[in-house]
C-alpha positions in Angstrom: 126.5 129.8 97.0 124.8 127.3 99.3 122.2 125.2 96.9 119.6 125.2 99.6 120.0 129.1 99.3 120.0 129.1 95.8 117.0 126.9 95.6 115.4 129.2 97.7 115.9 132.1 95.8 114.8 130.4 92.2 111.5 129.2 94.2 110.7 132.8 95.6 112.7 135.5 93.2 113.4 134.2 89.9 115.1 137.3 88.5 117.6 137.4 91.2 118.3 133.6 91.1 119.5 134.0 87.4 121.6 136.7 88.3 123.3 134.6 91.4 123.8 132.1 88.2 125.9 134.9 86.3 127.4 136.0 89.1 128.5 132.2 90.4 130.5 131.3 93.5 130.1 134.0 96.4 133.0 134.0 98.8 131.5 132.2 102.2 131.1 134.8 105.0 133.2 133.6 108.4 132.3 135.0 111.5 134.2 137.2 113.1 136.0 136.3 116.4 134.9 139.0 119.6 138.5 140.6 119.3 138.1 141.9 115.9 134.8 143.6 116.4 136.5 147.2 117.8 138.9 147.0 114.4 136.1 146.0 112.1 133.9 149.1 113.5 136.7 151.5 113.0 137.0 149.8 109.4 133.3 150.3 108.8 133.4 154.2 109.9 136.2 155.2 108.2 134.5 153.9 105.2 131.1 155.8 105.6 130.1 157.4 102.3 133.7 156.5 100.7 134.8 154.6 97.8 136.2 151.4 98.1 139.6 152.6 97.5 139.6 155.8 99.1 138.1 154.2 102.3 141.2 151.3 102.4 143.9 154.1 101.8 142.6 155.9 105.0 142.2 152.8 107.1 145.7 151.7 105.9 147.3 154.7 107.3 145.4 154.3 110.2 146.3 150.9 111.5 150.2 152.8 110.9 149.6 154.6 113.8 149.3 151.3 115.9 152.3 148.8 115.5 151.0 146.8 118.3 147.3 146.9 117.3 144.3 149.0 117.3 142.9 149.1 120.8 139.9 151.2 122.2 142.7 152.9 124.7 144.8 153.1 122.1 142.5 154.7 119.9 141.3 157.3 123.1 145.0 158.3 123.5 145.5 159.3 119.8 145.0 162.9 119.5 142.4 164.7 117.1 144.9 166.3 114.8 146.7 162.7 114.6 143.8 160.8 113.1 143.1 163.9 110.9 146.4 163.4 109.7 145.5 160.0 108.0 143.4 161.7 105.9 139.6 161.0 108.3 137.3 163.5 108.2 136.8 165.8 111.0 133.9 164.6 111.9 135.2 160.8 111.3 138.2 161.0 113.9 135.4 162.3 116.3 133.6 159.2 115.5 136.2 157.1 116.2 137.0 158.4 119.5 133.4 157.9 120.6 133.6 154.4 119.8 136.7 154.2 121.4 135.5 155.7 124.9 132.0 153.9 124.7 133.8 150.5 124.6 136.3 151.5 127.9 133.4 153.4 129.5 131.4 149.5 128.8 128.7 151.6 127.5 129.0 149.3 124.4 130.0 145.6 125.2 131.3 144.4 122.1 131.7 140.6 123.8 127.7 140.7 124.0 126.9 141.6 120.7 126.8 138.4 119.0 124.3 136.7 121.7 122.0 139.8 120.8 119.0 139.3 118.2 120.0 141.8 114.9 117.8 144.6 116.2 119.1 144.7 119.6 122.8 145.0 117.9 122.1 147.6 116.2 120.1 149.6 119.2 123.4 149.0 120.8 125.8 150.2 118.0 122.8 153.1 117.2 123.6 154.9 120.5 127.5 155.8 119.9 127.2 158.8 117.8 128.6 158.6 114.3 127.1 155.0 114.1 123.9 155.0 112.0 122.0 151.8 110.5 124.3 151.6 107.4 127.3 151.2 109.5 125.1 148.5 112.2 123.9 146.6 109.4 127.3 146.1 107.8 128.6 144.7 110.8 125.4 142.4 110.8 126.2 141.4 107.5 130.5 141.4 107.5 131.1 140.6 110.9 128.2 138.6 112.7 127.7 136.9 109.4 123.9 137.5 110.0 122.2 136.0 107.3 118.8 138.1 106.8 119.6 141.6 106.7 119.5 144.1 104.1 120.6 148.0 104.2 117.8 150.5 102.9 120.2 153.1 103.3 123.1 151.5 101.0 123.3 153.3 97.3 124.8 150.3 95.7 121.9 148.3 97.0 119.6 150.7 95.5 121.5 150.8 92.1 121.4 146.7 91.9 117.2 146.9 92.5 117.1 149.4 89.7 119.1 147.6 87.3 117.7 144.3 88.0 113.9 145.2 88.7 113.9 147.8 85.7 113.3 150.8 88.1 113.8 153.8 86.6 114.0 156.1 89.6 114.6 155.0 93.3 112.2 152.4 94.4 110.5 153.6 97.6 111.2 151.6 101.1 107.6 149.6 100.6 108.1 148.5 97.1 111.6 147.3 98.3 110.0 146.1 101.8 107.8 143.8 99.4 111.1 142.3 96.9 113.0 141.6 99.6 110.3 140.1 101.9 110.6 137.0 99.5 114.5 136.8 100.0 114.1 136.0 104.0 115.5 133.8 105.6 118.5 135.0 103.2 118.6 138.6 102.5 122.2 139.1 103.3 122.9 137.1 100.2 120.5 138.8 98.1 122.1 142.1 98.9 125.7 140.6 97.9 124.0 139.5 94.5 122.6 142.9 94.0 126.1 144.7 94.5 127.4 141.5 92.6 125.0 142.6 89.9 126.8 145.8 89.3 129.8 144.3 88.3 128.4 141.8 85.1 127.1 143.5 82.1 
């Protein structure tokens, strides 16, 4: 990790600077190019509420269904009962055909996003149905490379403030509000320690 970054976390949040120590080198986040965006938002739905592996099985058999590449016509053109067959969720192939029609309707410019401030993005993503603020601020966080977002609504976040903080039940979103408010400008790499964290003993 960055030194500055580190620096700033041992000068503002001791006890998650000597877990970044533990943990040691996180992998650099790269932006995303534009044309990646529509792939990286099916990737991030047909993930919701999934494990890890469960989630890259589906997605796997998914981009099978496009040899040339997963477009938003594409996508639009693939019946119901065809994305079910993957393995998606009912309501998860619905999703994805949303997403697919709100992008060749241009009710979601996916070009604009990244010239848009992190709230504006995810008012944007917000409005096609099956996208909540879990799946918005991922794509902050994995494909904007935003630095200084953090997901109140992630459960592995959650887990990493208990274990780390000593929490015994759920913090609520003020006492969190207040631990992360010291991690800004760099909350998207206090979130990666946190999930980081639940990997080391």
């Amino acid at each position: 990790m960055d030194k500055k970054i580190l620096n700033h976390f041992k000068k503002n949040d001791p006890l998650l600077h000597a877990i970044a120590l533990k943990i040691g080198v996180l992998k650099i986040m790269t932006k995303e190019s534009p044309e990646n965006y529509f792939i990286k938002l099916c990737n991030e739905i047909t993930g919701q509420q999934l494990s890890g592996a469960s989630a890259d099985a589906i997605f796997k058999r998914f981009k099978q269904l496009y040899p040339k590449g997963i477009t938003p016509k594409g996508v639009l053109n693939t019946s119901h009962e065809k994305l079910r067959a993957v393995g998606m969720s009912n309501a998860k192939a619905k999703y994805l055909r949303y997403l697919a029609k709100a992008v060749v309707d241009k009710k979601l410019q996916l070009d604009k996003l990244d010239s848009l401030s992190d709230e504006e993005v995810k008012r944007q993503l917000t409005q096609v149905k099956g996208i909540g603020p879990w799946t918005a601020e991922m794509f902050l966080m994995f494909t904007l490379s935003r630095s200084n977002v953090f997901s109140h609504g992630d459960l592995g976040l959650r887990k990493g403030l208990k274990k780390i903080y000593g929490f015994k039940k759920d913090p609520s979103i003020k006492t969190v509000e207040k631990i992360i408010k010291k991690w800004s400008p760099y909350k998207t790499f206090g979130a990666r320690i946190l999930w980081k964290s639940l990997e080391i003993e």
